[in-house]
mmCIF file of the N, C-alpha and C atoms, coordinates in Angstrom:
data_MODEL
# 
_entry.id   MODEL 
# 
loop_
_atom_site.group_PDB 
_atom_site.id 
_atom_site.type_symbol 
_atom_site.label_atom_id 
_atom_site.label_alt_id 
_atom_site.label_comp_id 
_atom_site.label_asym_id 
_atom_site.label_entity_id 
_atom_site.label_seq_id 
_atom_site.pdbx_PDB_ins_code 
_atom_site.Cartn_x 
_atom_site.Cartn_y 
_atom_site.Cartn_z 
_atom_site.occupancy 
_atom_site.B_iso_or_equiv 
_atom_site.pdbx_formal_charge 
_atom_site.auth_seq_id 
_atom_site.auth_comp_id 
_atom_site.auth_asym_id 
_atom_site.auth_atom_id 
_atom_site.pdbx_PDB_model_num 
ATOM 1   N N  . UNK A 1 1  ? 114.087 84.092  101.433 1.00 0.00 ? 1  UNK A N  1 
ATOM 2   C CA . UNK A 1 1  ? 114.091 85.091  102.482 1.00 0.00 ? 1  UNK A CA 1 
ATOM 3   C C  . UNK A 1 1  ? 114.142 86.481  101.826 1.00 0.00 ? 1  UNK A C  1 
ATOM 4   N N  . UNK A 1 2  ? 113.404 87.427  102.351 1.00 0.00 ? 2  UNK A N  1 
ATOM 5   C CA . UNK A 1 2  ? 113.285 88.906  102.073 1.00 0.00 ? 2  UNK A CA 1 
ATOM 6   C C  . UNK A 1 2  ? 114.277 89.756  102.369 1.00 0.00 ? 2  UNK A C  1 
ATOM 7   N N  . UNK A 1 3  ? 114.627 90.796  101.285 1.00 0.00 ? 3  UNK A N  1 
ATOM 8   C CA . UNK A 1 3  ? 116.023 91.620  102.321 1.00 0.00 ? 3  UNK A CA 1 
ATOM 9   C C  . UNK A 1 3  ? 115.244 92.003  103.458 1.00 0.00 ? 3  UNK A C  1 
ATOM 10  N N  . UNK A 1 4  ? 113.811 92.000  103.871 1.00 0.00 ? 4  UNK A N  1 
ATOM 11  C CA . UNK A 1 4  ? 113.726 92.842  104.813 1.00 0.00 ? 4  UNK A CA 1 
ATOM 12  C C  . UNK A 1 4  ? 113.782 91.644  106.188 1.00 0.00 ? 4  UNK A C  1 
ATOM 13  N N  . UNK A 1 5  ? 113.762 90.300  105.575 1.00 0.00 ? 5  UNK A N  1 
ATOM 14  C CA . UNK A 1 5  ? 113.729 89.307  106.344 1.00 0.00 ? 5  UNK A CA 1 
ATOM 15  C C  . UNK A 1 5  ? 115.215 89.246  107.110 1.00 0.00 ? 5  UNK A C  1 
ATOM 16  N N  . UNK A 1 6  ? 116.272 89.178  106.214 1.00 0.00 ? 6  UNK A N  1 
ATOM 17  C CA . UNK A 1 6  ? 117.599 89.317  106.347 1.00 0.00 ? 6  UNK A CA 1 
ATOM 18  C C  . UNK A 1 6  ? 118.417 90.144  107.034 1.00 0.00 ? 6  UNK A C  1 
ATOM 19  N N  . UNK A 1 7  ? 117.575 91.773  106.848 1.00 0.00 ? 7  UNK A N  1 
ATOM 20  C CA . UNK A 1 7  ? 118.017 92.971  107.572 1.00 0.00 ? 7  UNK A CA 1 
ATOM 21  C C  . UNK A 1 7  ? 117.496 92.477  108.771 1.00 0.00 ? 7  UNK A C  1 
ATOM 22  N N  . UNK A 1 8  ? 116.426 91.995  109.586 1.00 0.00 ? 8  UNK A N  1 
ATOM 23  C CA . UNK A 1 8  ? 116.100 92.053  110.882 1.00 0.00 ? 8  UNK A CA 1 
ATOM 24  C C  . UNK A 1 8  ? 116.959 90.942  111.414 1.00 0.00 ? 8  UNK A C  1 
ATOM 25  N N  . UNK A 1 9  ? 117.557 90.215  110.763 1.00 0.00 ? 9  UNK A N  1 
ATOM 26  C CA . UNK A 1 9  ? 117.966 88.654  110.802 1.00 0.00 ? 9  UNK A CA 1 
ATOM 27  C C  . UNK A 1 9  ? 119.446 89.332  111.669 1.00 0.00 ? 9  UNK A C  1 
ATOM 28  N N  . UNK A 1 10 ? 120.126 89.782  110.376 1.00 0.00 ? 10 UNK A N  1 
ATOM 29  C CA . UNK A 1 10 ? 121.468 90.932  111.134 1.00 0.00 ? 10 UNK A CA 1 
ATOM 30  C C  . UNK A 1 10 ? 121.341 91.981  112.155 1.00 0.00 ? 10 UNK A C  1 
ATOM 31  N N  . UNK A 1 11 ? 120.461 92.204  112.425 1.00 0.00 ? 11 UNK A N  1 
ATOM 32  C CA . UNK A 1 11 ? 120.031 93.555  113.562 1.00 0.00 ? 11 UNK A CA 1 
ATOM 33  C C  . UNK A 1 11 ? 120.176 92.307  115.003 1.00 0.00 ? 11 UNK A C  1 
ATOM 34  N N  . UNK A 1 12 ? 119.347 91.339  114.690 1.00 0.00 ? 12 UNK A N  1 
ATOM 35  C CA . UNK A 1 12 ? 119.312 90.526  115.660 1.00 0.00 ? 12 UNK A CA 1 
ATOM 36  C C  . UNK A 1 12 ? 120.953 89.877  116.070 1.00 0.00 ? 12 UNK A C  1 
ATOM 37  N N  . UNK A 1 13 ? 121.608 89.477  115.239 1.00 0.00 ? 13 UNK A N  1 
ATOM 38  C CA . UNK A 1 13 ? 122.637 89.156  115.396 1.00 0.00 ? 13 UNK A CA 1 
ATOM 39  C C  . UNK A 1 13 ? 123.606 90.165  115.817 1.00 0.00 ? 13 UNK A C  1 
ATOM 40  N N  . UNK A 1 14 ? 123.698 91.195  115.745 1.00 0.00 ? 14 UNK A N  1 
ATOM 41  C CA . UNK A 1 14 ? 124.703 92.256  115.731 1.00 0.00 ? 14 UNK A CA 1 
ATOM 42  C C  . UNK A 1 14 ? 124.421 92.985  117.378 1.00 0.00 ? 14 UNK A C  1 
ATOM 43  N N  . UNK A 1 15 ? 123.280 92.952  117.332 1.00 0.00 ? 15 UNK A N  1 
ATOM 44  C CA . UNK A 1 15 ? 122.880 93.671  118.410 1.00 0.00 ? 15 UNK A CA 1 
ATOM 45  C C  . UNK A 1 15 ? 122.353 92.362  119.807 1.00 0.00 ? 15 UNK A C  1 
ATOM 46  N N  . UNK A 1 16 ? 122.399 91.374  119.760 1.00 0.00 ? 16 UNK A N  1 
ATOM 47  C CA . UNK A 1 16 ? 122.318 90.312  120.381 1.00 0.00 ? 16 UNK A CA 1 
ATOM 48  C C  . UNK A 1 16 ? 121.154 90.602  121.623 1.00 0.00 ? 16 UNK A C  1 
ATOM 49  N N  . UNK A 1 17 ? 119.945 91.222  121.203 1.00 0.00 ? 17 UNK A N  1 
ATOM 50  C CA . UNK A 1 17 ? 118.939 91.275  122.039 1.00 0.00 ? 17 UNK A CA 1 
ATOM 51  C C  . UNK A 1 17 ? 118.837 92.689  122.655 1.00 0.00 ? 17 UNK A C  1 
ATOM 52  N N  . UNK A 1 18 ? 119.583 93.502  122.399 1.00 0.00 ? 18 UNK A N  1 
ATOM 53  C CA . UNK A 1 18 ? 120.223 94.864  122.862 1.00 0.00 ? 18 UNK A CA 1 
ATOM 54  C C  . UNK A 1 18 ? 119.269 96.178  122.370 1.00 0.00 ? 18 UNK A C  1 
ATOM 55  N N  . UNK A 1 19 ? 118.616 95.765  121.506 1.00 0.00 ? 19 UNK A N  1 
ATOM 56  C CA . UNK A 1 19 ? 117.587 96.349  120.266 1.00 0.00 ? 19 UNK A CA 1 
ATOM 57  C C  . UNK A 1 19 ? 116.430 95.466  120.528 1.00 0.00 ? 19 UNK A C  1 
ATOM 58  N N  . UNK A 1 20 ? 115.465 96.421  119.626 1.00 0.00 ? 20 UNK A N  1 
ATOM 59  C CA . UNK A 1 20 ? 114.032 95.738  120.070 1.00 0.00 ? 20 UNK A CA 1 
ATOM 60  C C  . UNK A 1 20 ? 113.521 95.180  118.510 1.00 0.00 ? 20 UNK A C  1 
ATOM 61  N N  . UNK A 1 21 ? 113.879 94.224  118.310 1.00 0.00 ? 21 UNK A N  1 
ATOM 62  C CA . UNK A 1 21 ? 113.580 93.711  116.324 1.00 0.00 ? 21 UNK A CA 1 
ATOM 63  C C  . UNK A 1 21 ? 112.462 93.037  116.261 1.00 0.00 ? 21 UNK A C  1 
ATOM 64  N N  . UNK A 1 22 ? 112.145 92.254  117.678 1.00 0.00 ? 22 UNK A N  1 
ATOM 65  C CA . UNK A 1 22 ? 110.249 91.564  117.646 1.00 0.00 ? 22 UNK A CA 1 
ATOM 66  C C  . UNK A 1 22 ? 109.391 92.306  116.903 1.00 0.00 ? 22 UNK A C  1 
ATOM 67  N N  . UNK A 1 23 ? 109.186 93.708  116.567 1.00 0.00 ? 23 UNK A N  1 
ATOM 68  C CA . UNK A 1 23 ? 108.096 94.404  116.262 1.00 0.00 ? 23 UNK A CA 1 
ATOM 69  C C  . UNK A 1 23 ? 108.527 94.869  115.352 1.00 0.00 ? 23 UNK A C  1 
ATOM 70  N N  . UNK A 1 24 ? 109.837 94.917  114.917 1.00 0.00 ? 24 UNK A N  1 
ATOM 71  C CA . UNK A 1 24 ? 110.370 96.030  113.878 1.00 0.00 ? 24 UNK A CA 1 
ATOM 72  C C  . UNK A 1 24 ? 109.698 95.684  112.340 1.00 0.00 ? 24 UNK A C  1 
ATOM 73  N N  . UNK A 1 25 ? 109.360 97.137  111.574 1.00 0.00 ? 25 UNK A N  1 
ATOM 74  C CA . UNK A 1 25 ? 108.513 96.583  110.905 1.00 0.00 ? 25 UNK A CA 1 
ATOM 75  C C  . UNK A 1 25 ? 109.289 97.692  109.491 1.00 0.00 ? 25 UNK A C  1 
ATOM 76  N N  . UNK A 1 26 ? 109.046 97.746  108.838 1.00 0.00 ? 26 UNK A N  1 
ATOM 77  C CA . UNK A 1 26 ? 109.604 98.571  107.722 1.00 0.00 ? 26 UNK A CA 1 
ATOM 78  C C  . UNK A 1 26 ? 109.149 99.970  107.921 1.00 0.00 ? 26 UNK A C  1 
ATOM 79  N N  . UNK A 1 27 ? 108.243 99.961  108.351 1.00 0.00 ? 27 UNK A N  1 
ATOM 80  C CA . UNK A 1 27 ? 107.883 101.480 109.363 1.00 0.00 ? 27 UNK A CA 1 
ATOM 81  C C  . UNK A 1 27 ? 108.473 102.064 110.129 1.00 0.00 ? 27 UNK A C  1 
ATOM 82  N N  . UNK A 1 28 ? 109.043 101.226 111.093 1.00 0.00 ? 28 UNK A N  1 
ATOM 83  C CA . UNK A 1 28 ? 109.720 101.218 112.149 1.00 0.00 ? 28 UNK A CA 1 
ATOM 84  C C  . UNK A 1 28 ? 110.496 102.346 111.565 1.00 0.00 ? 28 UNK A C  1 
ATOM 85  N N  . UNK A 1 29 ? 111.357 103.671 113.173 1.00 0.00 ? 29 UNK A N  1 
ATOM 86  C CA . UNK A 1 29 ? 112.306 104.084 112.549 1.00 0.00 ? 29 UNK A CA 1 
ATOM 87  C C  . UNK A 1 29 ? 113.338 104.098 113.326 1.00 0.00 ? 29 UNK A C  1 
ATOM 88  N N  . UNK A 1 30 ? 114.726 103.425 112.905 1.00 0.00 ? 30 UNK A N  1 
ATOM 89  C CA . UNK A 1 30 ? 115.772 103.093 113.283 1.00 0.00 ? 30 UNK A CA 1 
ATOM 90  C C  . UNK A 1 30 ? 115.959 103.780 114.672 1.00 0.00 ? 30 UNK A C  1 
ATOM 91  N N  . UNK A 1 31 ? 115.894 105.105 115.069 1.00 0.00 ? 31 UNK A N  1 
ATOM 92  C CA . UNK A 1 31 ? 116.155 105.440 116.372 1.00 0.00 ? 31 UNK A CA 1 
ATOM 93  C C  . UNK A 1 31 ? 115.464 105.626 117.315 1.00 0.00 ? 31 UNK A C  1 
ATOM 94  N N  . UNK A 1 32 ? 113.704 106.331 116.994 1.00 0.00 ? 32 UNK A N  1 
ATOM 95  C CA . UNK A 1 32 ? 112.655 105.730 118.318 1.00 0.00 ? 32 UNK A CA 1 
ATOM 96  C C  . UNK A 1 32 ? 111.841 104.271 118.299 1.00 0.00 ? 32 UNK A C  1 
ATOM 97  N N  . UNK A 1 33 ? 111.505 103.541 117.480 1.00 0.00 ? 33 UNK A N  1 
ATOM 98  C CA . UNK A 1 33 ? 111.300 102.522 117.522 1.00 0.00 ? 33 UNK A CA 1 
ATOM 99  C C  . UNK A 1 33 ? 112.349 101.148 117.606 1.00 0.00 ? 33 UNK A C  1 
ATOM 100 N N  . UNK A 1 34 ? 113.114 100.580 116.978 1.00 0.00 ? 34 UNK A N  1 
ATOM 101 C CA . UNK A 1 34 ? 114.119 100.288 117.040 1.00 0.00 ? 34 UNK A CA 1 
ATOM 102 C C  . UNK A 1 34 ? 115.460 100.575 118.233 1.00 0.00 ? 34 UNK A C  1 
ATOM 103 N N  . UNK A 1 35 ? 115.384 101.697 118.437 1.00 0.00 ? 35 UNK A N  1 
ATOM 104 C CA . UNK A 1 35 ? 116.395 101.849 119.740 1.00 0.00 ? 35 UNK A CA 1 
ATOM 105 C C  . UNK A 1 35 ? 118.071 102.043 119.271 1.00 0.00 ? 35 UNK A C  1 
ATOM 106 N N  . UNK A 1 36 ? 118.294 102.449 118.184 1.00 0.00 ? 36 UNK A N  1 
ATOM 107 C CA . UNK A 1 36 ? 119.445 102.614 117.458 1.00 0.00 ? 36 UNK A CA 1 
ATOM 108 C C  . UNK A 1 36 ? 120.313 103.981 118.207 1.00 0.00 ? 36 UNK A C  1 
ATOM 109 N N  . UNK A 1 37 ? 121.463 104.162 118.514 1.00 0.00 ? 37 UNK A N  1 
ATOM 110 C CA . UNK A 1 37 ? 122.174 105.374 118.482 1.00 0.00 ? 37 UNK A CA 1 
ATOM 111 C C  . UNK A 1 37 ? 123.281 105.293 117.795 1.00 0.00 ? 37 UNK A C  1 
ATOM 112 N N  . UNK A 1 38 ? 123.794 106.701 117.495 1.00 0.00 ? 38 UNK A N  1 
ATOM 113 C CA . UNK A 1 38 ? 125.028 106.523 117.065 1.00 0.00 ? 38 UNK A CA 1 
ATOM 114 C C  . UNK A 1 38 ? 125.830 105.656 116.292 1.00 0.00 ? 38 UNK A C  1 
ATOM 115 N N  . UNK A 1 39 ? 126.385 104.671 117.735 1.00 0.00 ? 39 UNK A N  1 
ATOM 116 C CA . UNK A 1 39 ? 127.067 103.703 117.689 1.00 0.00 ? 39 UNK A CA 1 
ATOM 117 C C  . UNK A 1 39 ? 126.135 102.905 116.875 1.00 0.00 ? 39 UNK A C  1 
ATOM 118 N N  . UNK A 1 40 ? 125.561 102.413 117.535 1.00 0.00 ? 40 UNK A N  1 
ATOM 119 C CA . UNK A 1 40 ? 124.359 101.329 117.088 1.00 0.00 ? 40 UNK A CA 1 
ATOM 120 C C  . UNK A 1 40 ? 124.312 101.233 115.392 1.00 0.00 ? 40 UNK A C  1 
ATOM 121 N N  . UNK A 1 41 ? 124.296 102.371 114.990 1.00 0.00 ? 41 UNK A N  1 
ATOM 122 C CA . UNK A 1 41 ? 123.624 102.705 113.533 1.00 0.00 ? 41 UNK A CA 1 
ATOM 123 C C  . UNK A 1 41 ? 125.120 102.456 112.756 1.00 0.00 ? 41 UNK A C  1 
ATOM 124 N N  . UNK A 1 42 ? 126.667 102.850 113.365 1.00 0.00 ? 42 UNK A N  1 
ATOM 125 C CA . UNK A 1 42 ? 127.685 102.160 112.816 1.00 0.00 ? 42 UNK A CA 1 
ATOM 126 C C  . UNK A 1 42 ? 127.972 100.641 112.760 1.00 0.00 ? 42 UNK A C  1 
ATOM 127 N N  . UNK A 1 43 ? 127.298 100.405 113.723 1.00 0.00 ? 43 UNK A N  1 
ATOM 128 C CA . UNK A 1 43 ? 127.722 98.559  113.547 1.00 0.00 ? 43 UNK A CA 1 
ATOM 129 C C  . UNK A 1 43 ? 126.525 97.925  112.761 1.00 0.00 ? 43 UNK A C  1 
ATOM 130 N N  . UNK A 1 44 ? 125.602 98.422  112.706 1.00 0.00 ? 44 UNK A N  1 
ATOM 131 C CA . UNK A 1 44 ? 124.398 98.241  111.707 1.00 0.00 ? 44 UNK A CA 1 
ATOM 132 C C  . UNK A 1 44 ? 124.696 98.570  110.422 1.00 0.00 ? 44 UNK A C  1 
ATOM 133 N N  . UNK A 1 45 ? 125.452 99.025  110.032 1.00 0.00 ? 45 UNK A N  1 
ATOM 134 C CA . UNK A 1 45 ? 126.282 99.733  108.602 1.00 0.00 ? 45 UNK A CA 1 
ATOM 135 C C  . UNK A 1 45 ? 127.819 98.754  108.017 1.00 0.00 ? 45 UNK A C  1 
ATOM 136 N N  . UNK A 1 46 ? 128.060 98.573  109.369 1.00 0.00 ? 46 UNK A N  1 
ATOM 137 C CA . UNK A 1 46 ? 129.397 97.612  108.877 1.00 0.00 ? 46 UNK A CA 1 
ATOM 138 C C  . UNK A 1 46 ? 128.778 96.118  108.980 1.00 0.00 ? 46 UNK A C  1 
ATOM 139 N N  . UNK A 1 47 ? 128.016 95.387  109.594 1.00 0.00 ? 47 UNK A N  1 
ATOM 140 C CA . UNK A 1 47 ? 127.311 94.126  109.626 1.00 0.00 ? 47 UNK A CA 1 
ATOM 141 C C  . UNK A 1 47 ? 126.595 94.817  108.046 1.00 0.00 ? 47 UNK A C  1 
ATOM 142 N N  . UNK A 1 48 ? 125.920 95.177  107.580 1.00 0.00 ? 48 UNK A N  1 
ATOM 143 C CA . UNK A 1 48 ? 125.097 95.429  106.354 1.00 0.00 ? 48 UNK A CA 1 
ATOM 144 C C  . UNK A 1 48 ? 126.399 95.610  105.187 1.00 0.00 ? 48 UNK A C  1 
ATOM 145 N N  . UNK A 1 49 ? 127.368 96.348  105.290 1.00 0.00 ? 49 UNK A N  1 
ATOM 146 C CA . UNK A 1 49 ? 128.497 96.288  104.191 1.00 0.00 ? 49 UNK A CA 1 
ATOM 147 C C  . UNK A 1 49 ? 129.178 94.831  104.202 1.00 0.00 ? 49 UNK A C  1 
ATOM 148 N N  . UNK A 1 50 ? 129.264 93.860  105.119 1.00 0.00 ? 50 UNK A N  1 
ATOM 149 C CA . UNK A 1 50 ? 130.076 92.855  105.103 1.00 0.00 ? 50 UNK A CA 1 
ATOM 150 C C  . UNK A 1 50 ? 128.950 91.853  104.834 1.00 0.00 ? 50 UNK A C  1 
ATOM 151 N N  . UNK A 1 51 ? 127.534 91.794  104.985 1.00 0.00 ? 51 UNK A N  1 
ATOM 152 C CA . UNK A 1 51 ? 126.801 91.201  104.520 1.00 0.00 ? 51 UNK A CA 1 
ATOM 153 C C  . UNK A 1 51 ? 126.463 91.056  102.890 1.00 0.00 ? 51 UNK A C  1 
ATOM 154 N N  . UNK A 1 52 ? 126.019 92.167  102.720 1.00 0.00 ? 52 UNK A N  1 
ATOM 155 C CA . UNK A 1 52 ? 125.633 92.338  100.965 1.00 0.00 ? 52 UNK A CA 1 
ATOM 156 C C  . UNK A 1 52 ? 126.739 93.237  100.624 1.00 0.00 ? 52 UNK A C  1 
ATOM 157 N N  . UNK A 1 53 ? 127.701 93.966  100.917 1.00 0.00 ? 53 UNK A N  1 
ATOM 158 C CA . UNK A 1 53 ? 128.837 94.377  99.910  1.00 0.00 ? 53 UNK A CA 1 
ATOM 159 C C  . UNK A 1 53 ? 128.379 95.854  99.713  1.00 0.00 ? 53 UNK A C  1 
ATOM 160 N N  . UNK A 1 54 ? 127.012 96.411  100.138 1.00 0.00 ? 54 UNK A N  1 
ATOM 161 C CA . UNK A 1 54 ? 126.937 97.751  100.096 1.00 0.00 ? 54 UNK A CA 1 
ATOM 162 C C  . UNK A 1 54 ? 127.648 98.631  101.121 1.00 0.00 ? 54 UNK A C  1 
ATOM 163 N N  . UNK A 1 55 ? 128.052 99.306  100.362 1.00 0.00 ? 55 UNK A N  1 
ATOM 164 C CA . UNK A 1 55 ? 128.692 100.765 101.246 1.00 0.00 ? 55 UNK A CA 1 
ATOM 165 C C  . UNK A 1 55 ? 127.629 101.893 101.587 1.00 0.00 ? 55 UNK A C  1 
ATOM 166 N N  . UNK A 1 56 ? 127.491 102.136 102.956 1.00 0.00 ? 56 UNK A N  1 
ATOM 167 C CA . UNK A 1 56 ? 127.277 103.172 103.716 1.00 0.00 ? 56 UNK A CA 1 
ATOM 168 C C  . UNK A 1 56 ? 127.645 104.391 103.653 1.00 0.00 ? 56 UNK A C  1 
ATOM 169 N N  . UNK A 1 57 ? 127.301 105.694 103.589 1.00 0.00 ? 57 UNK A N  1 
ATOM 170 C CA . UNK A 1 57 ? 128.150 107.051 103.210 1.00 0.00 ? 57 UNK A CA 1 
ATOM 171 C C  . UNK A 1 57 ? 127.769 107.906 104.218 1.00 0.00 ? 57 UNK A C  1 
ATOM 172 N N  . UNK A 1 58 ? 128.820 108.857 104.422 1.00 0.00 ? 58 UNK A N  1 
ATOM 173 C CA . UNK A 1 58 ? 128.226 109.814 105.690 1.00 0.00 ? 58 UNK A CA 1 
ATOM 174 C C  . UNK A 1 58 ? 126.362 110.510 105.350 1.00 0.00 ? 58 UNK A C  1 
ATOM 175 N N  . UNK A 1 59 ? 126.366 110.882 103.951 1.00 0.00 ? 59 UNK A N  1 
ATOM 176 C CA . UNK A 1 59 ? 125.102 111.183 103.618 1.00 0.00 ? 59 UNK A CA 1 
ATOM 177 C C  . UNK A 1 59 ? 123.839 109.950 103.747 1.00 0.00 ? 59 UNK A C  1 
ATOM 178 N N  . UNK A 1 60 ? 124.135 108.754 103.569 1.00 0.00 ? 60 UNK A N  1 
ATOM 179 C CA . UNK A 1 60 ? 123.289 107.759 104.099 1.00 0.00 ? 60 UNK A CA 1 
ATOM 180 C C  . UNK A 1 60 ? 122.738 107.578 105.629 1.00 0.00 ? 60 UNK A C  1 
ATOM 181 N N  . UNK A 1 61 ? 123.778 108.153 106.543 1.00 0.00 ? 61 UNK A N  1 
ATOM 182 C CA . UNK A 1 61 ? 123.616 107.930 107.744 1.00 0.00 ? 61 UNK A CA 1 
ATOM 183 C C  . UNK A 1 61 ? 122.066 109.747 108.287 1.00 0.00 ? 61 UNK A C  1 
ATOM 184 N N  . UNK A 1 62 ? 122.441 110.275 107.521 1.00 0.00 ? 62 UNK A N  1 
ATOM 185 C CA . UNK A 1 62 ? 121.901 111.280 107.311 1.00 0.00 ? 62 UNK A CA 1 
ATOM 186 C C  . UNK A 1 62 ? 120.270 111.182 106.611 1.00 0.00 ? 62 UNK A C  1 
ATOM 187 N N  . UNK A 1 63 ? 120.196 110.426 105.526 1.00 0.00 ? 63 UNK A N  1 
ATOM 188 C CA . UNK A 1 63 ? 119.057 109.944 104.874 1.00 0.00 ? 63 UNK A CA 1 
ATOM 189 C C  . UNK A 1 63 ? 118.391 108.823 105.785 1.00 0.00 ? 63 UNK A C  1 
ATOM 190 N N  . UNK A 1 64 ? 118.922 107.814 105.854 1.00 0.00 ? 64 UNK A N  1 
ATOM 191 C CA . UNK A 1 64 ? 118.412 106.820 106.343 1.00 0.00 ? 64 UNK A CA 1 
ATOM 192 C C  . UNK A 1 64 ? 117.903 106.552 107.784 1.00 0.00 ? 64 UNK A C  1 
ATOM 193 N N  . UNK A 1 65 ? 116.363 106.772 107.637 1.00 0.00 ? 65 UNK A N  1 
ATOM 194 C CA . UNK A 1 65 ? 115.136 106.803 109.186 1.00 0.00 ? 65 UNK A CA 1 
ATOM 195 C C  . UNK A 1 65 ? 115.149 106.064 109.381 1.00 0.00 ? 65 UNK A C  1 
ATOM 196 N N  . UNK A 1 66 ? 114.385 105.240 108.654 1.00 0.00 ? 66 UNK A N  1 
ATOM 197 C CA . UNK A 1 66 ? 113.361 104.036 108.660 1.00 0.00 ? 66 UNK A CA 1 
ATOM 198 C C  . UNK A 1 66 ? 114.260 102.156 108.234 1.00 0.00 ? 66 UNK A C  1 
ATOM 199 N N  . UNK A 1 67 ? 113.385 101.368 108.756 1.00 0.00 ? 67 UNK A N  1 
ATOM 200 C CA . UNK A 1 67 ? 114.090 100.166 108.673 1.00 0.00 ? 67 UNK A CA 1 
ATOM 201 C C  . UNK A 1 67 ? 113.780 100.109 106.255 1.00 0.00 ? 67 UNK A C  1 
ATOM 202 N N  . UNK A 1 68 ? 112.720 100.891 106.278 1.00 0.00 ? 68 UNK A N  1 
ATOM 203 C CA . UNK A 1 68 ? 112.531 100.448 104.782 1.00 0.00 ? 68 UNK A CA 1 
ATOM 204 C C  . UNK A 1 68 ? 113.813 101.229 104.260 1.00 0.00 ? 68 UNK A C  1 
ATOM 205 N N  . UNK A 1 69 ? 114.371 102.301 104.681 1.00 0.00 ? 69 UNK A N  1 
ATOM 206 C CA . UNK A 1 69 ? 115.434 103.113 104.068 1.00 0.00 ? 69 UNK A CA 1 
ATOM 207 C C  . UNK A 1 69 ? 116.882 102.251 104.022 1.00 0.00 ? 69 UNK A C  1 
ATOM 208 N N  . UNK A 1 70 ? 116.565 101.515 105.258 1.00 0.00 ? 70 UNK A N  1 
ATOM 209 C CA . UNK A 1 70 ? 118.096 100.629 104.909 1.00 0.00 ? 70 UNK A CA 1 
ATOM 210 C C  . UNK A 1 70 ? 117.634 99.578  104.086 1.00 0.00 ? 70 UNK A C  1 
ATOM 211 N N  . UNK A 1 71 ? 116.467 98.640  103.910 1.00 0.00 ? 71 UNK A N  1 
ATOM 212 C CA . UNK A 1 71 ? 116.092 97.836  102.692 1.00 0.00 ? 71 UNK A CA 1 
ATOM 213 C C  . UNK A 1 71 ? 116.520 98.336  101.750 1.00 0.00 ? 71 UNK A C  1 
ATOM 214 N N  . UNK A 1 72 ? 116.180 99.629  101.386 1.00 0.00 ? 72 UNK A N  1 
ATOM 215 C CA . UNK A 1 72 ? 115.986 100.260 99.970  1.00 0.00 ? 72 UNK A CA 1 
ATOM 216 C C  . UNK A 1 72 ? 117.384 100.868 99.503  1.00 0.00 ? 72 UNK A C  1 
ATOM 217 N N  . UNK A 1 73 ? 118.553 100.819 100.429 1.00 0.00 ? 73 UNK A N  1 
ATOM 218 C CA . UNK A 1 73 ? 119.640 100.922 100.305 1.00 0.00 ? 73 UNK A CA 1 
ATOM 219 C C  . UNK A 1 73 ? 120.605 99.877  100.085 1.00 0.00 ? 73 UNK A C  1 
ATOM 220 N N  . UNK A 1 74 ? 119.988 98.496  100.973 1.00 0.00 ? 74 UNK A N  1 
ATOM 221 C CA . UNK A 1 74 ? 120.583 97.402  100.538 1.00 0.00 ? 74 UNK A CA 1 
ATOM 222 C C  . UNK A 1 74 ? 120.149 97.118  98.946  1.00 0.00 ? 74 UNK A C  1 
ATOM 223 N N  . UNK A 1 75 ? 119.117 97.048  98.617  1.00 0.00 ? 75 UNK A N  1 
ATOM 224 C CA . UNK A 1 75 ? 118.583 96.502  97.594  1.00 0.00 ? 75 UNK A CA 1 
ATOM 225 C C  . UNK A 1 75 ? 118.693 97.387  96.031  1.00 0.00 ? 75 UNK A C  1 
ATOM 226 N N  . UNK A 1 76 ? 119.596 98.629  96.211  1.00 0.00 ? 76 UNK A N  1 
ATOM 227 C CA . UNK A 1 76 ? 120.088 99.498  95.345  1.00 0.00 ? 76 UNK A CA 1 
ATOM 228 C C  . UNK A 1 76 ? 121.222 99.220  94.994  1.00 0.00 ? 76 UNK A C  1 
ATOM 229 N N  . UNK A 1 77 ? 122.237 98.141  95.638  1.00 0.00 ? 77 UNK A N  1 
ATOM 230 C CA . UNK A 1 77 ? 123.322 98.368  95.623  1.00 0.00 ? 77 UNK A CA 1 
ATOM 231 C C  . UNK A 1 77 ? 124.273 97.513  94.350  1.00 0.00 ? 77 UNK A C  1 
# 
């Protein structure tokens, strides 16, 4: 499985249909495609730290658009 397979895998789980992940594509960007706010983007950060062990930073939440930006953050870590 792909982190990017894995990241949609947890979006789905976390967000339990609440989010739109059928289409989400590494393009995709977390808040008009995807459907992310705020909140959304914190429990997407703590499901992703308790998954792979990466930490989230206020400047990440700041950087990170796109579904490839949280790949590329998981996969740095």
């Amino acid at each position: 499985m792909t982190t990017f397979e894995r990241v949609a895998e947890i979006f789905e789980q976390v967000f339990e249909g609440d989010i739109s992940v059928e289409n989400m594509t590494l393009e995709s960007k977390l808040k008009e495609d995807v459907g992310l706010n705020s909140i959304g983007m914190l429990y997407m950060a703590m499901a992703l730290e308790e998954e792979f062990g990466v930490k989230f930073t206020n400047e990440d939440f700041v950087n990170i658009v796109t579904v490839a930006d949280v790949v590329a953050r998981v996969e740095s870590k």
